[in-house]
Short mmCIF file of the C-alpha atoms (twelve columns), coordinates in Angstrom:
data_MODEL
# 
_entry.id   MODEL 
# 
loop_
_atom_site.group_PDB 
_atom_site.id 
_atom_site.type_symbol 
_atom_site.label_atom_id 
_atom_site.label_alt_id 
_atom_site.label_comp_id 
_atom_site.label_asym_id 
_atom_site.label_seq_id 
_atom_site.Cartn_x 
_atom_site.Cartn_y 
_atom_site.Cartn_z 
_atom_site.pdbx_PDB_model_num 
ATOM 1   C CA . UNK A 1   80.976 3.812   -14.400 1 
ATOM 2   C CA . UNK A 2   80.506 3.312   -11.136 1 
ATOM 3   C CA . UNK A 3   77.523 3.382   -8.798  1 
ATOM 4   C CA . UNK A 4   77.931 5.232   -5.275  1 
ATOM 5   C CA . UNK A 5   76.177 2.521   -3.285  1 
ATOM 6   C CA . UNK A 6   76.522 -1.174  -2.751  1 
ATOM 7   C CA . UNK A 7   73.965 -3.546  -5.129  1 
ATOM 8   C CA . UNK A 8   72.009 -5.877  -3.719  1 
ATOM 9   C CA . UNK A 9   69.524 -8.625  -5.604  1 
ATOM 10  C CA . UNK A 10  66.495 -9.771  -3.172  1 
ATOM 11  C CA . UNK A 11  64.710 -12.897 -4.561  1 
ATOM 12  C CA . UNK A 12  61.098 -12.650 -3.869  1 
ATOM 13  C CA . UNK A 13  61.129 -8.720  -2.450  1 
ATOM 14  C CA . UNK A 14  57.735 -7.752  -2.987  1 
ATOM 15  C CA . UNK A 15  56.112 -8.968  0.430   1 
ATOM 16  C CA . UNK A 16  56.712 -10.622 3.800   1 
ATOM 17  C CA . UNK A 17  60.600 -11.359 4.849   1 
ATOM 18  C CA . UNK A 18  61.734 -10.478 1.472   1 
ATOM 19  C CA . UNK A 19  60.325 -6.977  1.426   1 
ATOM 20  C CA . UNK A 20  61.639 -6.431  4.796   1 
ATOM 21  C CA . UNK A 21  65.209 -7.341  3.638   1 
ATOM 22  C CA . UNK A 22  64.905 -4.932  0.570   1 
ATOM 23  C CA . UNK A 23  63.766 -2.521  2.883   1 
ATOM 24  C CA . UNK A 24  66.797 -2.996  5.905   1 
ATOM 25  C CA . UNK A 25  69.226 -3.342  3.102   1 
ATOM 26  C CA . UNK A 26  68.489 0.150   2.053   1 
ATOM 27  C CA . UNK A 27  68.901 1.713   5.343   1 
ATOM 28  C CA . UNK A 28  72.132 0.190   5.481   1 
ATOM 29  C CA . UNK A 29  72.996 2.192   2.418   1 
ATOM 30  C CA . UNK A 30  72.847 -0.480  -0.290  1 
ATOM 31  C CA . UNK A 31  70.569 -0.210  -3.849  1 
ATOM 32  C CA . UNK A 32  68.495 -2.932  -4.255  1 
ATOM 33  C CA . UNK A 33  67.052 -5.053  -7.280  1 
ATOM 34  C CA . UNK A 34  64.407 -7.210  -5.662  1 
ATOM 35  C CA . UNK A 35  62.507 -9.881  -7.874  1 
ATOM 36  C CA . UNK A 36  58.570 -10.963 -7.993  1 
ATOM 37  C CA . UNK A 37  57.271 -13.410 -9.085  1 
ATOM 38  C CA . UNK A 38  53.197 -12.621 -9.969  1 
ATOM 39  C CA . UNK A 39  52.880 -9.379  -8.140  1 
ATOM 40  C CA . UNK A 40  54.206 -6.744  -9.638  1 
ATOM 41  C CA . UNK A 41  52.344 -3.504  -7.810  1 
ATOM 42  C CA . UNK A 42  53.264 -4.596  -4.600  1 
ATOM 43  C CA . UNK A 43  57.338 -4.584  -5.801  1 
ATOM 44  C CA . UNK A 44  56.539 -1.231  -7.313  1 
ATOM 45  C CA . UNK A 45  55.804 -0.139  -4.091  1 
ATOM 46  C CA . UNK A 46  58.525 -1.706  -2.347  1 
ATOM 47  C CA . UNK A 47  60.691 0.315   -5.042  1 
ATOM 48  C CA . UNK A 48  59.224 3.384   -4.292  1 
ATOM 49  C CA . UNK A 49  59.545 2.722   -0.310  1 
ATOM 50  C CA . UNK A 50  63.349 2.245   -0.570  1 
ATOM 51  C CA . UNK A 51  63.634 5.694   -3.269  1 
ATOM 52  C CA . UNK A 52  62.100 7.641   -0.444  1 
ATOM 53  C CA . UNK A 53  65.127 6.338   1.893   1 
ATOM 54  C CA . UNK A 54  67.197 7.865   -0.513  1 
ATOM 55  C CA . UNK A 55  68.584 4.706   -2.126  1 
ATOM 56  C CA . UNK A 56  67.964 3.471   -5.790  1 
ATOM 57  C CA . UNK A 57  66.111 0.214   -6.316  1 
ATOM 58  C CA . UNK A 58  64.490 -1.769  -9.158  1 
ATOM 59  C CA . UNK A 59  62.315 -4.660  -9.748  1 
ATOM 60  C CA . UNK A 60  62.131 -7.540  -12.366 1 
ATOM 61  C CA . UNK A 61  60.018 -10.450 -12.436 1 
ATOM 62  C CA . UNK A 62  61.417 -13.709 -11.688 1 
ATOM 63  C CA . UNK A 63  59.995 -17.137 -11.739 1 
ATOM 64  C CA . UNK A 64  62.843 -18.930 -9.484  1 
ATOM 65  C CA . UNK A 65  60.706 -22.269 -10.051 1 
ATOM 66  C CA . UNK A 66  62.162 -22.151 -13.869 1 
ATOM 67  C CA . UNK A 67  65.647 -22.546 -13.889 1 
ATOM 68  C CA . UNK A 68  65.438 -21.946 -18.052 1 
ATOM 69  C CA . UNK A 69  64.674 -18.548 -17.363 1 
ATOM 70  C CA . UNK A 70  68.018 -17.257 -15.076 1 
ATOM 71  C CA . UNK A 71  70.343 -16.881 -18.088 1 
ATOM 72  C CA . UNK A 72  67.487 -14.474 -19.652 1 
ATOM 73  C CA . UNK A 73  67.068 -12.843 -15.805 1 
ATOM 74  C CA . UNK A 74  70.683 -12.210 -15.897 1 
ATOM 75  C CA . UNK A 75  70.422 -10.583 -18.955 1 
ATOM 76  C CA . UNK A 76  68.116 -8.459  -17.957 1 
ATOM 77  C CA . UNK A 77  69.843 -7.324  -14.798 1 
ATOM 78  C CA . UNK A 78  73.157 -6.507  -16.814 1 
ATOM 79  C CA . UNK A 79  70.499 -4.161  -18.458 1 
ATOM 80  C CA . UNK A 80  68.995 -2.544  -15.151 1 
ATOM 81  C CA . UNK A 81  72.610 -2.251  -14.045 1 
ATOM 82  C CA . UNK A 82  73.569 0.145   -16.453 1 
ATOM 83  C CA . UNK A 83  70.122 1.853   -17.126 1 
ATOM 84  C CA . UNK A 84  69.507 2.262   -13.635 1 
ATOM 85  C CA . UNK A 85  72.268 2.113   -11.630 1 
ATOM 86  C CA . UNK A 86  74.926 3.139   -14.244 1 
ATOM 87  C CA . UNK A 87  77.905 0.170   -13.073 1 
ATOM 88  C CA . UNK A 88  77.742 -2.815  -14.537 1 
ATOM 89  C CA . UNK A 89  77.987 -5.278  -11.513 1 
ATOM 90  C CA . UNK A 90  76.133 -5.727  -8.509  1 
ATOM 91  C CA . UNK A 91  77.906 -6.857  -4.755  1 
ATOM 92  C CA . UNK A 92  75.046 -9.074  -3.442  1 
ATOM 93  C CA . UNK A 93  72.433 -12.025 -3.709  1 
ATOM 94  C CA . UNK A 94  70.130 -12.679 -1.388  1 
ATOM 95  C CA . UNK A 95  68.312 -16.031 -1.988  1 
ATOM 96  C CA . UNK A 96  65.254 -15.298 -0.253  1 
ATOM 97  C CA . UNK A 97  61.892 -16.625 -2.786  1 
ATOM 98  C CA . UNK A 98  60.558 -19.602 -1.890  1 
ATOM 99  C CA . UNK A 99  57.069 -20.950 -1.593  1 
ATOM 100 C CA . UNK A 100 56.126 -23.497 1.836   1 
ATOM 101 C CA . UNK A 101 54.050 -26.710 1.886   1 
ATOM 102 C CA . UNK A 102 53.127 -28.628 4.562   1 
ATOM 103 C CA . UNK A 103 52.392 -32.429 3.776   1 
ATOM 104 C CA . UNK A 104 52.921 -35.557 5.907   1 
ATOM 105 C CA . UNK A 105 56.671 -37.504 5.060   1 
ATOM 106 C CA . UNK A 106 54.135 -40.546 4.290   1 
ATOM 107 C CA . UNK A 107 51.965 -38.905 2.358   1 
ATOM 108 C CA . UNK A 108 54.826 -36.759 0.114   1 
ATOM 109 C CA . UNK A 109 54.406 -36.901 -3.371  1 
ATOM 110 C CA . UNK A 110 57.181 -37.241 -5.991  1 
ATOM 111 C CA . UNK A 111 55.694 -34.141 -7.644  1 
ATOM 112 C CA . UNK A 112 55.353 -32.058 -4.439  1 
ATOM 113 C CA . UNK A 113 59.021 -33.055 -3.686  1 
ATOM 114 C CA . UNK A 114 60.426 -31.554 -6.970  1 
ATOM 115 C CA . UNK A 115 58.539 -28.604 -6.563  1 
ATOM 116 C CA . UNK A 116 60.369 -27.587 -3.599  1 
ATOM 117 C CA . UNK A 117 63.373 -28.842 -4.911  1 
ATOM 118 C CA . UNK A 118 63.237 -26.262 -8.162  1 
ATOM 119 C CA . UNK A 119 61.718 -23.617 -5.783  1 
ATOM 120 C CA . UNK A 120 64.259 -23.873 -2.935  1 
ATOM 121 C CA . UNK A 121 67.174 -25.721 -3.656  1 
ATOM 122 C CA . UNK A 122 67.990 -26.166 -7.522  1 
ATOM 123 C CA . UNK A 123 67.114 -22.043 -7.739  1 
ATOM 124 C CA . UNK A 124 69.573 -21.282 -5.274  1 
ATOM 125 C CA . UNK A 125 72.244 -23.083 -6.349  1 
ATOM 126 C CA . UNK A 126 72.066 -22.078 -10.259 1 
ATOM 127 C CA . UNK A 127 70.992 -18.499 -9.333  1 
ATOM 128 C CA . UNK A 128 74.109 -18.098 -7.455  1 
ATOM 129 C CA . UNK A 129 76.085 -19.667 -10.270 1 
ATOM 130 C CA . UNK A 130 75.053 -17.926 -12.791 1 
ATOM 131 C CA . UNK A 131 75.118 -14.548 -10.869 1 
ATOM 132 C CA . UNK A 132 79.209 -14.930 -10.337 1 
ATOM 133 C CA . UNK A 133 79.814 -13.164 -13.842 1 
ATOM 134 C CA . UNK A 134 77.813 -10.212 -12.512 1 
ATOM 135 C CA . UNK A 135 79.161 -10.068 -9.130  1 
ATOM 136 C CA . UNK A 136 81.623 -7.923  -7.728  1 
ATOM 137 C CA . UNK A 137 84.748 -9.455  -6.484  1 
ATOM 138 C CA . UNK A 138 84.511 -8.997  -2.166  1 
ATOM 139 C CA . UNK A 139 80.840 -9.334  -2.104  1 
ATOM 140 C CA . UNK A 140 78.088 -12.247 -0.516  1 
ATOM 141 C CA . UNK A 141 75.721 -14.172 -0.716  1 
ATOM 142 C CA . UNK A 142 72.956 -14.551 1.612   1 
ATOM 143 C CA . UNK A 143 70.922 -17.950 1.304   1 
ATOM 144 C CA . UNK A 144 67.809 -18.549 3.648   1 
ATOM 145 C CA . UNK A 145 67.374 -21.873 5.190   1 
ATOM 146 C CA . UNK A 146 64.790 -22.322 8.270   1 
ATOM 147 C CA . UNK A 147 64.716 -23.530 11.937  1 
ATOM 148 C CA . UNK A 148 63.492 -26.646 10.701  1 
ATOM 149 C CA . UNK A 149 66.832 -27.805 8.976   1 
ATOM 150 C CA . UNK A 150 67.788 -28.156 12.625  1 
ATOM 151 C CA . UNK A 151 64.713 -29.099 14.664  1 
ATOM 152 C CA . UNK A 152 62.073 -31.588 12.972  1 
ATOM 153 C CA . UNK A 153 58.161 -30.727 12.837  1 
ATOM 154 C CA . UNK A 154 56.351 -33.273 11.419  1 
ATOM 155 C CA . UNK A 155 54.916 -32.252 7.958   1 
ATOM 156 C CA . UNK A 156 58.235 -30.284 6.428   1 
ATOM 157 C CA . UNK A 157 60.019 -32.927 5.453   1 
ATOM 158 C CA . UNK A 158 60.109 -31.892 1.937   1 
ATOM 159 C CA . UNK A 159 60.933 -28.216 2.636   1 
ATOM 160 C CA . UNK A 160 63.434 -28.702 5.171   1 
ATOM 161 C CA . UNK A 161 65.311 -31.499 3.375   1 
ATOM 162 C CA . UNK A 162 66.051 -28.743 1.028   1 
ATOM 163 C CA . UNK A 163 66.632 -25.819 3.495   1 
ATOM 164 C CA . UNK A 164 69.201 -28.708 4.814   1 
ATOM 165 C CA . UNK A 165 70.843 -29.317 1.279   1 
ATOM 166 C CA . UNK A 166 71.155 -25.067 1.287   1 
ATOM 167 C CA . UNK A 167 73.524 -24.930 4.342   1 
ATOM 168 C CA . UNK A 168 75.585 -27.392 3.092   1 
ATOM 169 C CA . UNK A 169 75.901 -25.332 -0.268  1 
ATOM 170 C CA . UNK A 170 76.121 -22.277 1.759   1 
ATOM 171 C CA . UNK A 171 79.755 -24.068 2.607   1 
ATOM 172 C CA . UNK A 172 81.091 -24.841 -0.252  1 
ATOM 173 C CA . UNK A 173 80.315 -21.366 -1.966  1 
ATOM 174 C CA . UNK A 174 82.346 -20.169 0.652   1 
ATOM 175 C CA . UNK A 175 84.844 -22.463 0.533   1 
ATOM 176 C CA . UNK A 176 85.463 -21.741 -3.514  1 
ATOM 177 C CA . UNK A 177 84.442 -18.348 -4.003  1 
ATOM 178 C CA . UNK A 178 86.247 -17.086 -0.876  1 
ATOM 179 C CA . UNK A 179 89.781 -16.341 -3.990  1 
ATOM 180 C CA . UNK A 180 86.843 -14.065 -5.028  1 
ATOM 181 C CA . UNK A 181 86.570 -12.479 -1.502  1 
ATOM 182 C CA . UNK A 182 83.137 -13.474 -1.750  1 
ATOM 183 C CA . UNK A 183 81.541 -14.607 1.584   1 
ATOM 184 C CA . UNK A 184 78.546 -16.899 1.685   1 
ATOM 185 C CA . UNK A 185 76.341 -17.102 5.054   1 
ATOM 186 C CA . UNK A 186 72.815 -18.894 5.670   1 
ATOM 187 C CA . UNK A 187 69.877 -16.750 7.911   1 
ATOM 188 C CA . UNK A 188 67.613 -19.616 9.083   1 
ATOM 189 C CA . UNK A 189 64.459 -17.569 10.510  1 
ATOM 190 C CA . UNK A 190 62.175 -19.707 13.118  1 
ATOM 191 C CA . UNK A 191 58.371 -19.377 12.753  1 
ATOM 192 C CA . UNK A 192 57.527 -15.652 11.235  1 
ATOM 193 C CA . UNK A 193 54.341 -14.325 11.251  1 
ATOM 194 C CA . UNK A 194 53.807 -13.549 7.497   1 
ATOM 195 C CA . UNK A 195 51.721 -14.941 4.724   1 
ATOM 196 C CA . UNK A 196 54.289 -17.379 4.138   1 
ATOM 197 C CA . UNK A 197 52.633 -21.086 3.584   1 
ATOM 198 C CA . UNK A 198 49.045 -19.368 4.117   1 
ATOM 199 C CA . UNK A 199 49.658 -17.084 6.597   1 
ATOM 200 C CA . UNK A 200 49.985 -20.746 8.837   1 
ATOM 201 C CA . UNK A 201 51.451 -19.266 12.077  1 
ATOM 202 C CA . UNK A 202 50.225 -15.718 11.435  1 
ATOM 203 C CA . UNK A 203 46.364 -16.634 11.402  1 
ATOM 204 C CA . UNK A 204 46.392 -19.963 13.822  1 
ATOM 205 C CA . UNK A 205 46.001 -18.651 16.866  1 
ATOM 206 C CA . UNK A 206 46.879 -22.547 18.053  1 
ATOM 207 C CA . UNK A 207 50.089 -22.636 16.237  1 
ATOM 208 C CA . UNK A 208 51.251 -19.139 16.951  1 
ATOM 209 C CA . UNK A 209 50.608 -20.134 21.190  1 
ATOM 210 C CA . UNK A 210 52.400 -23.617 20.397  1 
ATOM 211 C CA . UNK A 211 55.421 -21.927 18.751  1 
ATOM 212 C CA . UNK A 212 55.471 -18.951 21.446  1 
ATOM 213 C CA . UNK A 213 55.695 -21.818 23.989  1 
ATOM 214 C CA . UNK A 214 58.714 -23.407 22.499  1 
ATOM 215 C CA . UNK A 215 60.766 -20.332 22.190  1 
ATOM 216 C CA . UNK A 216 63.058 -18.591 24.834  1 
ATOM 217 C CA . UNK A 217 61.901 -15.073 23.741  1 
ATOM 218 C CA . UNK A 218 58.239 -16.111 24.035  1 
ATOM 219 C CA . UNK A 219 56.893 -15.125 21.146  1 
ATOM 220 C CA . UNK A 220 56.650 -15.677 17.261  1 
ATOM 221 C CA . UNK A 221 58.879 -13.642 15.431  1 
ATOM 222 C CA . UNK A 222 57.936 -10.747 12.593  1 
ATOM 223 C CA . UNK A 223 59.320 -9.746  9.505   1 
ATOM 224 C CA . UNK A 224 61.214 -6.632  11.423  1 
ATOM 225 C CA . UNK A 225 63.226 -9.770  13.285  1 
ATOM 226 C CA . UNK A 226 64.934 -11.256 10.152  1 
ATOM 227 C CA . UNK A 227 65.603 -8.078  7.453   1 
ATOM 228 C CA . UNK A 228 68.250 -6.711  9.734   1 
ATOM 229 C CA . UNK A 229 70.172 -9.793  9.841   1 
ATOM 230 C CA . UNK A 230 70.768 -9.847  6.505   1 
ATOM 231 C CA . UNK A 231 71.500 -6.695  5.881   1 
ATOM 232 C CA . UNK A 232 74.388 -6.868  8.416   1 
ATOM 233 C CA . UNK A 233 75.671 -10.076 6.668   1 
ATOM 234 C CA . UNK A 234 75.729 -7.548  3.601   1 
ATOM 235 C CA . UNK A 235 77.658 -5.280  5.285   1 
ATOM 236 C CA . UNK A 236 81.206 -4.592  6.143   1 
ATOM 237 C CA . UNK A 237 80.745 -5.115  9.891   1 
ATOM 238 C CA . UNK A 238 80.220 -8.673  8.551   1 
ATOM 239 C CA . UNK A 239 83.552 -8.581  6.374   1 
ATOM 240 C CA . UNK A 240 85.034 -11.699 8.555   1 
ATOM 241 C CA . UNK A 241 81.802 -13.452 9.158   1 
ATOM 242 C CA . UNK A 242 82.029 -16.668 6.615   1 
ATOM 243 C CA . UNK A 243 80.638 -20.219 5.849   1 
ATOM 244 C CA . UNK A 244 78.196 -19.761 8.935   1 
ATOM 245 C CA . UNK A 245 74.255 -20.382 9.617   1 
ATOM 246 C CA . UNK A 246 72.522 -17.941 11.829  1 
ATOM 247 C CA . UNK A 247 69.079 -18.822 13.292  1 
ATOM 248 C CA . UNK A 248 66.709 -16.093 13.937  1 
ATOM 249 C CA . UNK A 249 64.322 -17.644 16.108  1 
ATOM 250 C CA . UNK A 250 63.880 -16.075 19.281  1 
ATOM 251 C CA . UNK A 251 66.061 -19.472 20.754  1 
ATOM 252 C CA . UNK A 252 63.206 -21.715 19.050  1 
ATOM 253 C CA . UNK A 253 63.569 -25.520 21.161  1 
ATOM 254 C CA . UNK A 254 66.948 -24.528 22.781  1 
# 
């Protein structure tokens, strides 16, 4: 049984960048499964958005947070694959959930720190593990990182020492998986305006001016700046693109 279109699996697709991946992904022809975590009408409608482009998608909850739960996720995604999608292996995992926080390096507590290391970096790497028995030999995986692996604003230390352990797994998967024909690339967004730690650069007028100021394109960028990135890294244009990190920041402190 096989399905006509390419598979996809979003992390975190029911709002901000990870909608807009779902979204881009479809009009680049692939199905999608995207994951939620606690809201489940707005990945419904995220579903329904990508039907009415004419793809098929589904949705699953997914707390990336507890790494007990991905052998159970998995599980249940071998189900949607045949149920839904009749094939029983997807191409793609995009490693896009993933929550922000904004604390001082002094100030960091032990508990904050191994919060974003489940969310971020321990998800990402066991996700992708445990998602080779499902995946299709010559497909990818897309993990996010941030501007701020490369460029330091004080307060993300936490965060960004994980989006920093990320592109240095990003490697490696590509190193050993590549027998599989299965790529690995990292899409490092700069500042987006989304609700993403808050709705921080979205809503502070301040912030958004301060970022627009540091960035060659003069502006913050939107979720419509990222999606189509990683849908092209999903695609076979990108067939020889391997092992690399692309920012999408509008040339953020360049």
């Amino acid at each position: 049984m096989m399905s006509k279109s390419k598979i996809a699996v979003v992390t975190g697709g029911s709002r901000g960048l990870g909608k807009n991946m779902a979204i881009a992904l479809a009009k680049k022809g692939l199905d999608v499964i995207l994951t939620y975590n606690s809201k489940s009408d707005e990945a419904n409608e995220v579903v329904s958005e990508i039907k009415k482009l004419g793809q098929n998608a589904a949705t699953l909850q997914l707390n990336v947070a507890d790494s007990s739960s991905f052998d159970g996720f998995f599980s249940q995604i071998g189900t949607i694959l045949k149920e839904t999608f009749s094939t029983d292996k997807f191409d793609f995992i995009v490693n896009n959930a993933g929550t922000g926080m904004y604390v001082p390096f002094a100030e960091t507590t032990e508990e904050q720190f191994e919060s974003m290391f489940n969310v971020h970096l321990k998800a990402t790497f066991f996700l992708s593990q445990k998602a080779l028995k499902l995946m299709n030999d010559g497909g990818g995986i897309v993990n996010i990182s941030s501007g701020l692996a490369r460029f330091s604003l004080p307060g993300s230390s936490a965060y960004a020492t994980m989006k920093g352990g990320i592109e240095v797994l990003t490697r490696y998967q590509a190193k050993e998986l590549g027998s599989r024909g299965i790529r690995a690339n990292v899409v490092a967004p700069g500042a987006i305006e989304t609700d993403f730690g808050g709705g921080r650069v979205r809503d502070n007028k301040e912030l958004n001016d301060h970022v627009a100021s540091m960035t060659a394109l003069g502006r913050v960028g939107l979720p419509d700046d990222i999606g189509g990135v990683v849908a092209f890294l999903c695609s076979e244009d990108a067939r020889w693109v391997n092992a690399q990190r692309i920012e999408v920041s509008g040339g953020t402190l360049i």
